[in-house]
N, C-alpha and C positions, 0 to 999 in steps of 0.2 A: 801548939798555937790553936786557938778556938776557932772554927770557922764564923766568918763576917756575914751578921746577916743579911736575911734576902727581901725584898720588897719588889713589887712588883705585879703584874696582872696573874691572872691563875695557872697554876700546874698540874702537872697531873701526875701522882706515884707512881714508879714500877719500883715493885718488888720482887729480887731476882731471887729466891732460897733455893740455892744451890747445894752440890754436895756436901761442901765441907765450910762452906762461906754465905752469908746473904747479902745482898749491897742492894740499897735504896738510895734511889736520885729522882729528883726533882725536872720536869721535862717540860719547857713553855711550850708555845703554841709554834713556834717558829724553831722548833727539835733541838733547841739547845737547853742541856744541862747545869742548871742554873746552884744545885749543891747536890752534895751526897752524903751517903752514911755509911756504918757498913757490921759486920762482924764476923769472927769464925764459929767452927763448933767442929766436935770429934768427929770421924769416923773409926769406929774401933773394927778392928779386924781380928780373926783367931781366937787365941785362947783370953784378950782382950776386948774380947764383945761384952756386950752389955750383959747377955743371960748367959755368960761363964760359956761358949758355943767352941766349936770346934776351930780348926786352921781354914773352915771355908766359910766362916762366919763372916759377917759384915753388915754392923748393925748401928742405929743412933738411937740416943736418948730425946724422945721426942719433947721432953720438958727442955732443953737445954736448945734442942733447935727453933722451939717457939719465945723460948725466952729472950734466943738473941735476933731473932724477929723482931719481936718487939721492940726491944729495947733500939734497933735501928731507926723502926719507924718517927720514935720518940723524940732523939740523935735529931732526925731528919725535920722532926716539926719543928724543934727548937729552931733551928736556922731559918722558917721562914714566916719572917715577921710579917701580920699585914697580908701575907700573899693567901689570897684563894685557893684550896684543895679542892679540882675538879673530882678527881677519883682518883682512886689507890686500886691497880690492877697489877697482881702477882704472874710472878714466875716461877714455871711450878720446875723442879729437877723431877726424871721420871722416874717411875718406878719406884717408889718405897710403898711401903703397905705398914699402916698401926692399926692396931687391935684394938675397938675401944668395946668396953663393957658396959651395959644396962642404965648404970647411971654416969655414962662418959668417963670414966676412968680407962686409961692405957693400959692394957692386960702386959704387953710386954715391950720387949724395945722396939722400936723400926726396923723391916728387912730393910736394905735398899739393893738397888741396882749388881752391886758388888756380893751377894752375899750368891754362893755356888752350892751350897747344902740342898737347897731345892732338888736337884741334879738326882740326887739320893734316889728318891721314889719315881723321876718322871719315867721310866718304862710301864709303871702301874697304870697311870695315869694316859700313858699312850694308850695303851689296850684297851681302854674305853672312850676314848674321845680322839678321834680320827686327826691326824697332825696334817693332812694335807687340808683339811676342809674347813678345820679351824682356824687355820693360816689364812683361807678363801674368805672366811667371813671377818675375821678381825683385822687382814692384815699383820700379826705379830706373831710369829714363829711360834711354837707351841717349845719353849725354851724356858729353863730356869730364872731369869730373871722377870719372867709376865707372872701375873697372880695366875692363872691356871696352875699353872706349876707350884705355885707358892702356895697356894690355899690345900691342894692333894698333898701335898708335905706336911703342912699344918696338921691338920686332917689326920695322916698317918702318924705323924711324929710324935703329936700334941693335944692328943683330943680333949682333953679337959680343959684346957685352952682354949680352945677352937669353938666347942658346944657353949663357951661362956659370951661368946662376941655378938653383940649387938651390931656391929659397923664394923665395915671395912674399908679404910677408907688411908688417902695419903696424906703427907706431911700438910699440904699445902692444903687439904681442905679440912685438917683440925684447925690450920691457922686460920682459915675463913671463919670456921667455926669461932674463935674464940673473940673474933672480929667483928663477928656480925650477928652471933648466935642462929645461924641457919647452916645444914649440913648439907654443902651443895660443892660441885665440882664443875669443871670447865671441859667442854668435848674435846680440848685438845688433851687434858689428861686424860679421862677417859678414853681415846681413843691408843691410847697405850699401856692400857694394862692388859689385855688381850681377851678381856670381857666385853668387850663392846661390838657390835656388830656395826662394821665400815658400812655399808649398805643400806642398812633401815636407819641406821642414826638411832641405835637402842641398847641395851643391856640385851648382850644374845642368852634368850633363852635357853636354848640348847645347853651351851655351856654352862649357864649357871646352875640344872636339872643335875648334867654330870656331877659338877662341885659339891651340890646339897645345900646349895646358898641361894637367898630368897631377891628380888631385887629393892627390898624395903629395906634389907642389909648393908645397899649402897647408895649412897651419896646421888641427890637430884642435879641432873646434868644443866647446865645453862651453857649458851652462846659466848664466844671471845667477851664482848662487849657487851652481855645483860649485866644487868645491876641486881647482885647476889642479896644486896642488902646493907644499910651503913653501918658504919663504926660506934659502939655502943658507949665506950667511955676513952676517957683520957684526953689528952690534945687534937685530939683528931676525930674527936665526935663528930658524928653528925657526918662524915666525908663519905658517899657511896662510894660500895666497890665492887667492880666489875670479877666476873669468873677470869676473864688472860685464858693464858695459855701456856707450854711446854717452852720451859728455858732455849730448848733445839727451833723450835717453829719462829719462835721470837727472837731468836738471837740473827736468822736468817731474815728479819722484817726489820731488826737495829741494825743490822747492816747493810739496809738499804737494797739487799735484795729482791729483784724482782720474779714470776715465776721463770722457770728455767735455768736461773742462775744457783750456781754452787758455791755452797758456804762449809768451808773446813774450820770447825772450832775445837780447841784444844785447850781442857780445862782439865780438870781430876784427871775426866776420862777424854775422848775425843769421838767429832762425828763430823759424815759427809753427808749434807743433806740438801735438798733444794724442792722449792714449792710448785705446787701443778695443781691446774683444775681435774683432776681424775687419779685417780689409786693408780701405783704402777706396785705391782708384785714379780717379785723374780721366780722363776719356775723351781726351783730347788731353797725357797723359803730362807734365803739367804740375808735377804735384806728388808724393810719393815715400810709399811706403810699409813702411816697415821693423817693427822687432820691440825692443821692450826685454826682452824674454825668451822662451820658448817660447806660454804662454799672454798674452800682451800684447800688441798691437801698437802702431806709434808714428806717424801719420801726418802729414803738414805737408809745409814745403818751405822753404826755405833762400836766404837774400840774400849774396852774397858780399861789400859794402860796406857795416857796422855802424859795426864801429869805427876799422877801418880807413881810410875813410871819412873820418872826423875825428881820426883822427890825421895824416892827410896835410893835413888844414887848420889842424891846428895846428902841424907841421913848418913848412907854406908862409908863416903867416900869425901865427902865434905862437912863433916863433924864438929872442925873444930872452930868454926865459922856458925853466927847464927843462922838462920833461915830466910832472909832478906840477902844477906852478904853471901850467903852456900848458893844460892840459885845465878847471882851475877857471878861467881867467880864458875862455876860451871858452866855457864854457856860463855867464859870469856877462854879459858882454855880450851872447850871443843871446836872453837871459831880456830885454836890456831894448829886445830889437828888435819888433813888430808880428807876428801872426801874419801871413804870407803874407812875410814878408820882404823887403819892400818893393820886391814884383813879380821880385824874384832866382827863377830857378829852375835846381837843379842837378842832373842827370842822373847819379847817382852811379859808374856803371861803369868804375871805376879796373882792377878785376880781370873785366869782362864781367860775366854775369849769369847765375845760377842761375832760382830759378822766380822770376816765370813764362816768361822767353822762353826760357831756356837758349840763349842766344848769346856764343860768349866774342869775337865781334866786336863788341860794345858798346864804345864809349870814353866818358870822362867829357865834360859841357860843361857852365859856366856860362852862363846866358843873362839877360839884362837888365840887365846889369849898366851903369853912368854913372857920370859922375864925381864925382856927390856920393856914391857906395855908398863905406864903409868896408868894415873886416873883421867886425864886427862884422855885420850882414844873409849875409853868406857864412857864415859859421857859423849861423848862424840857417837858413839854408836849406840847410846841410847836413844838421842834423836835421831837418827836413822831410824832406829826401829818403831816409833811412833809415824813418822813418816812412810814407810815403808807400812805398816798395816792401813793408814789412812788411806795409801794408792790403792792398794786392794778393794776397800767398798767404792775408791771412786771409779776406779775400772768395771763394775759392779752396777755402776749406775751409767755407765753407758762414755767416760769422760768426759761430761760436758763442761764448757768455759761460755763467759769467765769466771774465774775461781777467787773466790774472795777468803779471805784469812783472819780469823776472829778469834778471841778470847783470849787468856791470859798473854799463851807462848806467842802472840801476832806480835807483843808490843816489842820481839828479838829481831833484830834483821838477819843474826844466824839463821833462826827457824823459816823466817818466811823466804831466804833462800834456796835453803834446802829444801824445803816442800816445792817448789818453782822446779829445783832443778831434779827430785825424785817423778813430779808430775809430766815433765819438761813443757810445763806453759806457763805463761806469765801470771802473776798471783798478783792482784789485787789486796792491799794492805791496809785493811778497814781500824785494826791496833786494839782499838776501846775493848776491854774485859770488860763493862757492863753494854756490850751489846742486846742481850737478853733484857734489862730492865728497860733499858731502852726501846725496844719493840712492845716492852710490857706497857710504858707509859705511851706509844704509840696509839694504843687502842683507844683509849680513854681522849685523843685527840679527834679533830677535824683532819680529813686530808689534808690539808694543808700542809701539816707538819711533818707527816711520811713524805711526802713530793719534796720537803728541804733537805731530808735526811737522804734520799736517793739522790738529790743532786750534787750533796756533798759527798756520798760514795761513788760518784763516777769523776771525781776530782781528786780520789785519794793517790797516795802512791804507788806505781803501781813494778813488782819485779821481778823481774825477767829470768831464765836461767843462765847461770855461770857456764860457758862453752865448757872451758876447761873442766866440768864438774860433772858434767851429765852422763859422759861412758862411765868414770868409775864408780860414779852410785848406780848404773845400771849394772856396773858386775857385781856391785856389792850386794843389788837388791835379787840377783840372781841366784848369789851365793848363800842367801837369807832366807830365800825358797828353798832352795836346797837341803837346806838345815834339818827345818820344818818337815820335808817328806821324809828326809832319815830318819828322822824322829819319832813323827805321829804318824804319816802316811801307811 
């Protein structure tokens, strides 16, 4: 069925290019959602990366993520007839890095977020650039997935590669790029790649001295809400668009979030995060500190196996169901398994681990498993273990409430249970999986329209922990720590 078009006073784009998906919607003055669009694209991992890469590879074809960019945006203008495009402000997913050459050609595929081969050289790379002080200035762990790490890999692994790169620059500012024809980025990304100095609001030189990279190498930083420059062709000419910001900072702004308040979103991957006028850094570089804008900060930390997570259990274990149907019958039979999963516990490190250990020598393991266990307790303790790493950064950030529940896995009332009853407080049930574009299209409004959206998140649903549920996911979550020190400790 075609969607029905739109008429009406003007809107304003968010565009959410996320890991493995983009989604664009349409956002009136009064925070509602008036059409969408949307598309996927690969993550390839292993021996199925883009450059033929190892089992710790994880890599996209940046032609393929801009093309179903586009082609969203495209989707999106088609439906609205008549209507006004105030501005088209992106959301960027963090962490990828593209190569581009002299005459803007992509040298090779995108790292992203998921890719652990970094990991390789960063002792090298410690040895000359101080991990406690780098941490001080950037707020972002001196860890395999920031460019630091990324660039000294490059660098070591790939130098003919590397001496050929004009720009360093991420998914979302080729897209700008191709948008607008200016090569510019948003401080909320930059303030995640762990090039940027928190403090001065710059490209730290320091860091860049160590790497041997110049800052005309990277992309000109603009404000949430400057105008990067408009759209050069197609239906949407002529539409300025703003730099946005970080799918994490904005997905905490579409859900209505205010500073203080904590937002658990669970997509590919998952994060605990909540906004503050001031950096909060953990003493043991645990957890990350970045910027949804100039005056904003965004602090939390980030799980690399969410969704991912259970999608690989439902690839393994729900097969012979497409991907729509494997996902509802998996969370319909873990709904009718026992909290604690009938003593299963699964250690979820399919891609290593962001906070809190930041080790991308983590591997996955099922443990207790026998032969009466179906599939059905394995998925069940798969989200346990998404939930149970999630507790950890929120323990991490001090537990503050209320706790609000975002992205894909919100729209489960399994998951927003369990999370409720692994955190044991009540979770706020914000649903919407485009909360990110929704923050994104946020910016490009008047308050007005944040004030509708926050009014409507203190109206949402809100749920409480299961009595009966809360000792045995605490033994189970005891039992899952346990695991982990045998293991790795």
């Amino acid at each position: 069925m075609n969607p029905q078009p739109v008429t009406g006073p003007g809107v304003v784009i968010g565009l959410d290019l996320g890991t493995t998906s983009v989604k664009a919607l349409a956002l009136n003055a009064g925070g509602e959602v008036l059409a969408r669009s949307g598309g996927g694209y690969a993550l390839r991992s292993g021996p199925d990366a883009a450059d033929g890469g190892d089992f710790g590879a994880a890599t996209q074809d940046a032609a393929e993520v801009l093309d179903a960019a586009l082609t969203a945006l495209q989707d999106l203008a088609a439906q609205l007839v008549s209507v006004p495009v105030l501005a088209i402000v992106p959301s960027a997913a963090m962490h990828s890095l593209v190569l581009v050459g002299q005459d803007g050609e992509v040298l090779a595929p995108a790292l992203t977020w998921a890719d652990t081969r970094p990991a390789e050289t960063l002792s090298g790379l410690r040895a000359v650039l101080d991990a406690a002080e780098s941490y001080a200035r950037s707020g972002c762990p001196l860890q395999a997935p920031y460019h630091p790490a990324r660039l000294w890999w490059l660098a070591q692994t790939q130098p003919e590669v590397f001496a050929r790169v004009a720009r360093f620059v991420s998914l979302t500012d080729l897209l700008l790029y191709r948008l607008t024809g200016q090569w510019a980025t948003s401080v909320g990304l930059a303030s995640t790649t762990g090039l940027w100095n928190l403090h001065t609001a710059t490209w730290d030189a320091q860091t860049l001295g160590v790497l041997g990279i110049s800052e005309a190498q990277l992309p000109a930083v603009h404000d949430a809400r400057a105008v990067v420059g408009t759209v050069q062709t197609g239906p949407l000419k002529g539409a300025p668009v703003l730099a946005g910001s970080t799918d994490g900072a904005l997905a905490n702004l579409g859900a209505g979030a205010g500073p203080g308040e904590t937002v658990v979103t669970v997509g590919t991957s998952g994060a605990v995060r909540r906004l503050a006028t001031e950096p909060g850094l953990d003493p043991q570089a645990r957890t990350w500190s970045y910027r949804l804008d100039l005056p904003t900060h965004l602090i939390g930390g980030a799980v690399n196996n969410g969704g991912l997570l259970l999608d690989w259990v439902r690839r393994g274990w729900y097969s012979e169901l497409d991907s729509q149907a494997g996902f509802a019958h998996l969370l319909s039979e873990a709904a009718g398994v026992p909290a604690g999963a009938e003593g299963l516990s699964l250690l979820p490190y399919l891609t290593g681990e962001r906070s809190p250990y930041w080790r991308g020598d983590l591997s996955a393991t099922l443990h207790g498993l026998k032969l009466a266990h179906g599939r059905a307790p394995v998925a069940r303790a798969a989200l346990e273990a998404v939930a149970f790493s999630l507790a950890q950064v929120w323990d991490l950030l001090g537990g503050r409430v209320p706790v609000s529940s975002t992205g894909g896995l919100a729209a489960s009332p399994l998951w927003n249970g369990l999370l409720a009853g692994v955190l044991g407080v009540p979770v706020r049930v914000q649903g919407a999986a485009d909360a990110s574009a929704i923050g994104a299209a946020l910016l490009g409004h008047p308050a007005a329209a944040l004030q509708a959206v926050r009014q409507r998140a203190r109206n949402a649903e809100v749920v409480r922990p299961a009595g009966e549920d809360v000792a045995p996911l605490r033994a189970a979550r005891a039992r899952w720590q346990a695991l982990y020190a045998r293991l790795y400790d």
